[in-house]
Every structure is written in C-alpha cells, then in structure tokens.
C-alpha positions in Angstrom: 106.4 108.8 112.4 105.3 109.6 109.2 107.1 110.9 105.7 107.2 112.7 102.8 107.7 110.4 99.9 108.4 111.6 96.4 107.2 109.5 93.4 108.7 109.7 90.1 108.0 107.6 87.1 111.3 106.5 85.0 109.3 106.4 81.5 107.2 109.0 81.5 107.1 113.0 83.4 104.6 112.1 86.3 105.6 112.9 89.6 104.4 113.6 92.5 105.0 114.6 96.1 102.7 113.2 99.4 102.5 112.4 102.7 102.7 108.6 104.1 101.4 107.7 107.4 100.7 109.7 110.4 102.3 112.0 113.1 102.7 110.8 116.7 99.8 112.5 117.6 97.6 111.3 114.9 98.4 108.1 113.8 95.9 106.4 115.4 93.0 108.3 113.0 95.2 109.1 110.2 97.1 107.5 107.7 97.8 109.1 104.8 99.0 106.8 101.5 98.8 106.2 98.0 96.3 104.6 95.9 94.8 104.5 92.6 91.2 105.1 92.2 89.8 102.6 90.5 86.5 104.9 89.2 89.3 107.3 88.0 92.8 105.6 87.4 93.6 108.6 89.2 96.7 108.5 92.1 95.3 109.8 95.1 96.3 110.1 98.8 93.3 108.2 101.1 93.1 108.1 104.6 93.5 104.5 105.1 92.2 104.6 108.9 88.6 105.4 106.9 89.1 103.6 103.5 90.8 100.1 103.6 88.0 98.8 103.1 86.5 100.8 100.0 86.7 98.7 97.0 86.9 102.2 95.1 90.9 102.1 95.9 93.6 99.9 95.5 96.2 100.5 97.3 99.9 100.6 96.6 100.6 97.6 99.4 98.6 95.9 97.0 100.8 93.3 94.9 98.6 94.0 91.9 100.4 97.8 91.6 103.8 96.5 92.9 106.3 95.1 90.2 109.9 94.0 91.0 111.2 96.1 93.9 115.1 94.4 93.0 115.6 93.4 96.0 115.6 97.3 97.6 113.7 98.5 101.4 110.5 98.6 101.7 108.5 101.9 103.3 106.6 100.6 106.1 103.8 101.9 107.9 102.7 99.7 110.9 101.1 96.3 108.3 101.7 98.3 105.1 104.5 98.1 102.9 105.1 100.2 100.0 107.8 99.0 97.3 110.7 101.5 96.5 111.1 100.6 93.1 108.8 99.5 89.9 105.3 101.0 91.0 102.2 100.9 88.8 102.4 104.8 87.1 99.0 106.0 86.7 99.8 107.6 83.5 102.0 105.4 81.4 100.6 102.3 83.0 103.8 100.4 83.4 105.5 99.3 86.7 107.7 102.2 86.5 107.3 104.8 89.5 110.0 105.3 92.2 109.0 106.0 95.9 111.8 108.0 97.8 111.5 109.8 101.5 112.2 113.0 101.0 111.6 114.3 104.7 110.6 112.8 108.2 107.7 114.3 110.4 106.4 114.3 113.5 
C-alpha cells in the first residue's frame, strides 16, 4: 500500500506534497519516493523500481539526507526507510524537513 506523505521544513517555507511507494496493483514496477537530484539539488519524486541505481539521485533512505529522527517511526516501503523527523531541506540545507502521511492508497 502506498501513501501520501507531506513534507514540511521547520526553518524555512518549503513544502511539499507526494506519493511514496506503490498501489497493490503496481508495486511491483512502481515506487514512487523522494530524492534530491544531485545535478540540481532539486527534491524530486523518482521511480525507484527504474532509478536505484542512478548515481544522479540520492535518496532520502540515504543516511547522508537523514539527521536525528528522535527516536520517532520510520515510513517503510518494502527495504526503504524514510525518517519522520530532521530531513535534508533542499532549500535551507539543514536537517530540518518533516515527513507526515497524510492519506493511504490502494
């Protein structure tokens, strides 16, 4: 089951809505998640099924844009875990973005 995650920096006015992971009848070819583009320093949503192996992302279940999720739940996709709490903000560049589901889908 995937979910509709809202991101929202504490220090600065990004934010952000997306999709994270795929439907039941998808799942298996899609899987929608967040990552910065290196090339860019843009956030982006990449389909990790194609991508996880493009060194032109980094993905948010990488440590290097995780900081201190204080000790809150992960959002798990199958191997992928994003942090709730104190993600890399694209824009103010501190460990400051907040990952929240908003809504489940099928």
């Amino acid at each position: 089951m995937g979910n509709i995650i809202s991101a929202k920096c504490k220090f600065c006015d990004f934010k952000t809505k997306f999709n994270y992971g795929g439907n039941k009848l998808d799942f298996q070819i899609n899987c929608p998640v967040p990552a910065i583009n290196i090339n860019t320093g843009q956030f982006e949503i990449i389909n990790y099924k194609i991508e996880k192996n493009n060194s032109k992302y980094k993905f948010y279940s990488n440590k290097e844009l995780k900081g201190n999720n204080e000790n809150n739940y992960t959002l798990d996709n199958f191997d992928l875990k994003l942090n709730t709490k104190n993600n890399y903000c694209p824009k103010c560049k501190k460990h400051s973005l907040d990952f929240n589901i908003i809504a489940y889908t099928d």
